[in-house]
C-alpha positions, 0 to 999 in steps of 0.5 A: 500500500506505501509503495502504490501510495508512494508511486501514485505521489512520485507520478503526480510530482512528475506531471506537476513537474511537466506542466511547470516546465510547459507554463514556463515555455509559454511565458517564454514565448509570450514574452518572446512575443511581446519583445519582438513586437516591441522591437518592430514598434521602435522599427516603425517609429524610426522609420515614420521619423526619418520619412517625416524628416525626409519630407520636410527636406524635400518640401524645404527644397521645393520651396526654395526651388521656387523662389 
């Protein structure tokens, strides 16, 4: 009875065990996520910067081209 009550315990560990490690990989992922997203924002944000910058060079241009 000890042996099946402490064979039914260590297999309940185990599967605790496993579903811990498998929580912890999708955190993982989540945060890998939300980083990689975080990295594409700042990627657009600079991008929008330097084609607003560029505009305004352009635009600037433009003018003094005309007077």
């Amino acid at each position: 009875m000890r042996q099946f009550f402490w064979g039914n315990f260590r297999n309940f560990e185990n599967r605790v065990k496993n579903i811990a490690v498998f929580r912890q990989a999708q955190h993982d992922d989540v945060f890998n996520s939300f980083h990689q997203l975080f990295i594409i924002k700042n990627e657009i944000k600079k991008n929008v910067i330097l084609s607003i910058r560029l505009l305004a060079d352009v635009s600037k241009d433009a003018y003094s081209f005309q007077l």
